[in-house]
N, C-alpha and C positions, 0 to 999 in steps of 0.2 A: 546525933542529930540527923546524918544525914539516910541513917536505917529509917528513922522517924518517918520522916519526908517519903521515903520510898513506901515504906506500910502504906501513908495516908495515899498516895498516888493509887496504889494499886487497889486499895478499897474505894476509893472513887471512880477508876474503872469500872472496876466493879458492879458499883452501882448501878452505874450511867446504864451499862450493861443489861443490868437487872429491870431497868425503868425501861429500856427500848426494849426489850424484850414483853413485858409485858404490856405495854404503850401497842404493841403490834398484837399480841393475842386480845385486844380488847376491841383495837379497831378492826380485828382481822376474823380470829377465829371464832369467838365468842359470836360474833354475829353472823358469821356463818353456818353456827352449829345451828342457832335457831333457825334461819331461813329453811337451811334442810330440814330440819326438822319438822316443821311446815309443809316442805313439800312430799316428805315421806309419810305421814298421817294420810295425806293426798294418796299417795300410789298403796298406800296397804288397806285402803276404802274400795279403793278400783281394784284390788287381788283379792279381796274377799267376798265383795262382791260378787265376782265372776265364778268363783267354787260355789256359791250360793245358787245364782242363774244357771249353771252346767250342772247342779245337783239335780235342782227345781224340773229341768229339762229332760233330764235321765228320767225321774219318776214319772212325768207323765207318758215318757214314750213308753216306757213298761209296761203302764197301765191297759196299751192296747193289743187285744188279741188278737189282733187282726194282720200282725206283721208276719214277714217270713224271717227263718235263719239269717238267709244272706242281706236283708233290710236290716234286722237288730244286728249283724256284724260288722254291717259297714255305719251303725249309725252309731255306735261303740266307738269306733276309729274314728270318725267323728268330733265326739265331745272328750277322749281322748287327746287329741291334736290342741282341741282348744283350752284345754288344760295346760297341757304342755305352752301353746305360747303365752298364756295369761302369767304363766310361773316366769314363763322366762322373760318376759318383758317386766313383769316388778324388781327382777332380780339387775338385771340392765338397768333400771331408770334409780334403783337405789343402792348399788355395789358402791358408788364412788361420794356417796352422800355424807358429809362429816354427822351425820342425824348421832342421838343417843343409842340407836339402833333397838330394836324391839325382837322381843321374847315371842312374841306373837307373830310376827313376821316369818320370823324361822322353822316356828312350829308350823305356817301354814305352808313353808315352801315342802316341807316334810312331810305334810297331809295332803298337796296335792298330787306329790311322786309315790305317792301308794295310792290312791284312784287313778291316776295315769297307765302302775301296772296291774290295777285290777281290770279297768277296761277292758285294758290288752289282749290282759288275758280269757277275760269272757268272749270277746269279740271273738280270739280262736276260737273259744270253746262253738261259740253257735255254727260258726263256718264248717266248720268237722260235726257238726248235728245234720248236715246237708237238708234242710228244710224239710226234713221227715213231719208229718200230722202231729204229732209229739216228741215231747224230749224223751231220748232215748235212755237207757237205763246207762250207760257211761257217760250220758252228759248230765244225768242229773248226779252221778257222783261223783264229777270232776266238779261240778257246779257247789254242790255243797260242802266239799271239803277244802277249796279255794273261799267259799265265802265264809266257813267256821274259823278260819285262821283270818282273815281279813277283817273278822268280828272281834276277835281278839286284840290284833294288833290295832284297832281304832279305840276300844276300851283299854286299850295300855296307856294310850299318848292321852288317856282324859286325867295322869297327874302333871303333864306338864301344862294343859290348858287351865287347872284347879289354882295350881301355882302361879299362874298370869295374874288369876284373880277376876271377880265378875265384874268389877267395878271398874279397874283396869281397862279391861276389855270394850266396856261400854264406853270411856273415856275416849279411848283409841279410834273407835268404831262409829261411835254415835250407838245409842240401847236398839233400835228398831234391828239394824245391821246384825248386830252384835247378838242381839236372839234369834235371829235368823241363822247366823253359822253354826247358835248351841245347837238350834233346831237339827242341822244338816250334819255337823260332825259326831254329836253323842252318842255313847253307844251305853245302854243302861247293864245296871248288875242284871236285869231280869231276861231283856234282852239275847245276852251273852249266854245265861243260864240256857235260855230256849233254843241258841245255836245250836249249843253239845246237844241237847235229846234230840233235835232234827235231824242232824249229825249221826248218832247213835242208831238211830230207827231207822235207816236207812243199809246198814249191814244187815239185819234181819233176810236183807234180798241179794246177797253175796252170791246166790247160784243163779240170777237172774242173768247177768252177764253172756249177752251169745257171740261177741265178737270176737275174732284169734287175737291169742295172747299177744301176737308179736304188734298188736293195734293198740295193748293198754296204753303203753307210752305215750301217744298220740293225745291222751287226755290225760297227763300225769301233769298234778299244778305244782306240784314240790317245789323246783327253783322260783316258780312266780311266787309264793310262797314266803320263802327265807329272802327275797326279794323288799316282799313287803315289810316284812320283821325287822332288816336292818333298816329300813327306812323310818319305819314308828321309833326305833331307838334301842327295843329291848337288847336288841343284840350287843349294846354297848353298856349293860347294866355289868356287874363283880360275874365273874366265871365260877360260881360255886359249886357246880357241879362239875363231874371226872368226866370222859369220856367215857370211860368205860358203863360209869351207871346211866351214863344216856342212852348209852345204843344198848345196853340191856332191856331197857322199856322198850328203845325203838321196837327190837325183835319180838317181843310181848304185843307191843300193838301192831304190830306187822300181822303177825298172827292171826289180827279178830279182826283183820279189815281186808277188802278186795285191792287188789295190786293198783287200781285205781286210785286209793284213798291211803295209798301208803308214804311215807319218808323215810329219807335216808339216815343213813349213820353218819357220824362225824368224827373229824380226827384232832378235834383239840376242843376242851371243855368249853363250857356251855353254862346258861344264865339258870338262874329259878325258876321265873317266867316264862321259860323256853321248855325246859322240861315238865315245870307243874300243869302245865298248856297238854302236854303228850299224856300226862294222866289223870287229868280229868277227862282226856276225852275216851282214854283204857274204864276209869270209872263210870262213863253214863253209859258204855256198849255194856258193861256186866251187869248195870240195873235194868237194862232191856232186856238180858239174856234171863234175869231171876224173874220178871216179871212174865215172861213168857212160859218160865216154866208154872208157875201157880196155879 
């Protein structure tokens, strides 16, 4: 009898237990979750927004020819900066937010820290064109071989935005908004297709180069580069390639391209999309080269 009585006690415990407990997540957490939740839909309208306005803002200043090197480097740094704090004030105002947390969020903290080092990196680029009448022939093949990888690595991160879902998206966003970032972050199959031949057509002028070797460096985007790659994600896709067969391409396309437009080797394997990336772009330099001979 008196096991009895103890069972019953301590399943009444128990309970009581079980009911204050959840007595507290109802009045507590549960309502909390929505309130952030609330206010986070708030701060990832105001972060999206702002990739959208600083995109908006980049393309019309490109548009004018009438800047100098040192104006387009310092107006790079610029909308750079305002990238960076637009990122890092959504990341502050919802790191501590009990919200559901969003898929979308993360992907855009990720998609603005690869336009942050692309600016970057342009911005050098133009400052080291020292306001020459035109771009010079190592800045335009620092220029395009930073923005063929930069092409790629935004047409990679389009399966984690596919995966959001459009509908999603537009939920999140409100549709106006929400076509506005498709607008600004997609990068199409065709698109990307036209990177590589721009890309390609541009070794054709590999003897063109008149500045000393010891200056290629100076325009070499490689680390900005793999910079942006781990940022888009690829670099965190299965390692199915060897090392050994990476840097064998490497050397192959080391080969067909100016020390400008070159990358490096690596000492521990490597994704699909890292290395398919190094041969399709060995592939569209060989269809320049057959086309040229005909």
């Amino acid at each position: 009898m008196k096991r009895i009585i103890g069972v019953v006690v301590v399943l009444v415990l128990f309970l009581v237990g079980c009911s204050q407990n959840e007595s507290e997540m109802n009045d507590y957490d549960y309502k909390k979750v929505e309130e952030d939740n609330k206010l986070y839909a708030k701060k990832i309208k105001k972060f999206a927004k702002g990739i959208v306005d600083i995109a908006d803002e980049h393309d019309e200043y490109m548009d004018n020819d009438e800047t100098t090197d040192k104006e387009t480097s310092k107006f790079l740094k610029k909308i750079e900066s305002k990238l960076e704090k637009n990122r890092e004030s959504f990341t502050k105002d919802t790191e501590k937010l009990m919200a559901d947390g969003s898929l979308l969020g993360d992907h855009l903290i990720n998609i603005s820290g690869m336009y942050e080092t692309y600016y970057n990196e342009t911005s050098r680029l133009y400052e080291l064109n020292d306001d020459k009448e035109e771009y010079t022939p190592p800045m335009i093949f620092a220029l395009y071989t930073l923005g063929n990888n930069f092409d790629l690595a935004l047409y990679e991160t389009q399966y984690v935005y596919d995966d959001i879902g459009k509908e999603e998206r537009d939920n999140i966003l409100g549709e106006k908004l929400s076509n506005d970032l498709d607008e600004t972050l997609v990068v199409t199959e065709k698109e990307l297709e036209d990177s590589y031949i721009d890309f390609a057509e541009l070794t054709k002028y590999n003897d063109k180069i008149t500045i000393p070797e010891d200056e290629y460096k100076n325009f070499d985007t490689d680390d900005a580069s793999w910079k942006i790659f781990k940022l888009s994600g690829i670099q965190d896709e299965e390692k199915d390639v060897t090392k050994t067969e990476y840097n064998e391409n490497v050397q192959s396309y080391n080969d067909r391209v100016h020390p400008i437009m070159q990358t490096h080797e690596i000492d521990e394997p490597t994704t699909i999309t890292i290395n398919n990336h190094l041969i399709t772009k060995m592939n569209a330099i060989v269809d320049i080269e057959y086309e040229d001979e005909e």
